[in-house]
N, C-alpha and C positions, 0 to 999 in steps of 0.2 A: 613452486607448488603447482604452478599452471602447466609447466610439465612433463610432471607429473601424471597429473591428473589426467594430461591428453596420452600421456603412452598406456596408462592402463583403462582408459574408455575405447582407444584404438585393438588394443589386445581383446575388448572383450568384442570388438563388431567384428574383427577376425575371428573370433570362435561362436561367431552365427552361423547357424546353420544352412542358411543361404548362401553363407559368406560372398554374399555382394549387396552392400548395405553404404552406395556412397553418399546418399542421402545423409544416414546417421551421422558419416565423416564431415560432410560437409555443415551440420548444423553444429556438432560439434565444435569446430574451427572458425565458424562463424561470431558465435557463443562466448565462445574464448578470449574470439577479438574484443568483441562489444566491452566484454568484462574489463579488457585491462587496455581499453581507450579512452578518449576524453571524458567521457560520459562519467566513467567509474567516480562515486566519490561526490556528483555533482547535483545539483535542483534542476531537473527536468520536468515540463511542463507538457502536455500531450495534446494537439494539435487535435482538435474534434473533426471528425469526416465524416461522412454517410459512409456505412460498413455492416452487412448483415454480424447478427450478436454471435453467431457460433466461429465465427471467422476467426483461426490462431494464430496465425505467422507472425512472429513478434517484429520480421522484417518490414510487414507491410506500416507499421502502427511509424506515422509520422509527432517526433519530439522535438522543441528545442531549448534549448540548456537559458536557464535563466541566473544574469549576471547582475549581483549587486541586489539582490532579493532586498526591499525594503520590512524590516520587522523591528518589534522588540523584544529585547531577553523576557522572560516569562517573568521573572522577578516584577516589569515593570507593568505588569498586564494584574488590573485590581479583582483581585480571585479568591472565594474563601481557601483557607489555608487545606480543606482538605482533598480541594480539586490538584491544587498544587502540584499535592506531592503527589499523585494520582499521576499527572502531568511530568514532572521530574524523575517518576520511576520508571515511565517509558523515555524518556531520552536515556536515563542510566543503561536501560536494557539495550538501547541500540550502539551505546558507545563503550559498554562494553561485549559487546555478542561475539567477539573472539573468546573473552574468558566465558562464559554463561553458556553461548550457543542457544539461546533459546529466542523465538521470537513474541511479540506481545501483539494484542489487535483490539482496538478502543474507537469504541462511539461515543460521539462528542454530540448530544443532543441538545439546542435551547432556541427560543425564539432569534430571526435576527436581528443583531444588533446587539448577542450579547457577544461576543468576539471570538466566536467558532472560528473564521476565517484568520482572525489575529493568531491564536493560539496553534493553528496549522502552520503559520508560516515560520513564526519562532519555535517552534519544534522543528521544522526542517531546519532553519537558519542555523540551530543549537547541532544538529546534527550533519555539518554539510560537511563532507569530508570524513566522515566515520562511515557515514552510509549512503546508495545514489537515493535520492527521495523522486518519486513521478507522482507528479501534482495530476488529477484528472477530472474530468469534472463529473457527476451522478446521471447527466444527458448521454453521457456515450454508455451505449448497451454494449463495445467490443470484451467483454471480461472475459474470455478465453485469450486475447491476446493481450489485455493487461497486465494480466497476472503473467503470461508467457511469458513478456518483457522482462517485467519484476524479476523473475526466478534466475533469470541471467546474472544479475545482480549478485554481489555477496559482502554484506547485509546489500537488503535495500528495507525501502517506505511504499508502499501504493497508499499513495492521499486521495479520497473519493468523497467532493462533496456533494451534498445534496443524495445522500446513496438512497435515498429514499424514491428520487425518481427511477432506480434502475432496481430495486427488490422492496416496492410497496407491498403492500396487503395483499396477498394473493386475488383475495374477492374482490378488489378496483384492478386488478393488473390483466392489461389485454395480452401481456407477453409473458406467459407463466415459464416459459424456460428459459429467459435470466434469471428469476429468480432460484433455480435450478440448475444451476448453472453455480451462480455465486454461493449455492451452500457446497455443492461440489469443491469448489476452489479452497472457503475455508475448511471445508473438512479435510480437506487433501493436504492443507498447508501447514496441519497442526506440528508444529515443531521447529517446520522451517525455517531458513534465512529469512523471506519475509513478511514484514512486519506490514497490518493493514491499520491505517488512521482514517475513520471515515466519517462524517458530520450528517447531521438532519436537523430540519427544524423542529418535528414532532418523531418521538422515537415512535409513539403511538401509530404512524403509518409505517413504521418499517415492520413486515413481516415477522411476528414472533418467531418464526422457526431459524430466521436470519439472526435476532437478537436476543435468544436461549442463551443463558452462560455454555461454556464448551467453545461457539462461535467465538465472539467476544468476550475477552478476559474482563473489559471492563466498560460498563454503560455510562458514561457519566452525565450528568444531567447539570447545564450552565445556564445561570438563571442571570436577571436583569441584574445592572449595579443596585450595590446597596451601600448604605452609607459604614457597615460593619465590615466592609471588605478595602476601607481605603482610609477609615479614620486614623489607623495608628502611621 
């Protein structure tokens, strides 16, 4: 499939009309490689750096692969049953997104401590080797080169928490073009390979225009334990 896929992206930068485009070739092949290296497949975690936010080379964005992720199966995470399945139907989607093709993108809204962060990890966990998952955190503003990363990918996950720090409220936000930015990306990524999972503590501070249905498929809202969620 790989190539494939390189003889007829090569055929088409040879029918540019520049025809000297080695640039194209070379991300190309680049691309290529990333996809079917170690990485493919794996939990990768994204090294924070100081980096102006429009910066894309998905070259520059430093990862490293995390081994032996500690989590639990979601089964064992005390949830009402209808975040559950809410939860189980995006793992389905990315385990099977060869047969489907399509991808999903859900915010996980609730105070902390209700287990945003648990329920991120056992979703990657469920999914390691189906899809590469990059964990990231809502501090780094790089989402032209997050999402770059991502797209390399096939499936992949971009995990972003706290995304609240990187597309608040427009009226508190001194940096109004990530938030401009990150609607760009998911409007751009509607259908794509991949898949965004992204947490806040109040969904109230994420940007409405960020969290319209369209954006995300699904808002879900994780509230503290209850004794109804763990008695039976």
């Amino acid at each position: 499939n790989l190539s494939t896929e390189l003889g007829e992206k090569m055929f088409q930068i040879k029918l540019d009309r520049t025809g000297n485009r080695p640039d194209a070739l070379r991300d190309l092949l680049i691309n290529g490689a990333i996809n079917n290296s170690m990485y493919q497949g794996k939990i990768l975690r994204v090294i924070e750096a100081p980096a102006e936010p429009d910066e894309e080379d998905p070259m520059d964005l430093e990862v490293e692969m995390l081994k032996g992720l500690e989590s639990s199966a979601l089964t064992d995470i005390f949830l009402p049953e209808y975040v559950s399945k809410e939860l189980r139907q995006f793992v389905e989607c990315v385990t099977r997104y060869g047969e489907l093709g399509a991808s999903a993108r859900y915010l996980l809204s609730g105070q902390p401590g209700t287990a945003k962060t648990q329920i991120v990890r056992s979703i990657a966990k469920a999914c390691e080797g189906k899809a590469t998952i990059i964990l990231a955190s809502g501090g780094d503003s790089r989402l032209n080169m997050l999402f770059s990363f991502a797209s390399i990918f096939r499936p992949a996950i971009l995990c972003i928490d706290d995304i609240d720090l990187v597309v608040g409220d427009r009226s508190r936000m001194s940096n109004k073009s990530v938030l401009g930015t990150f609607l760009q990306k998911l409007d751009g990524f509607t259908g794509s390979h991949v898949f965004v999972l992204a947490t806040t503590n109040d969904k109230s501070m994420v940007d409405l225009a960020a969290s319209r249905p369209g954006r995300f498929d699904q808002v879900i809202d994780v509230g503290a334990l209850e004794p109804r969620n763990y008695l039976d």
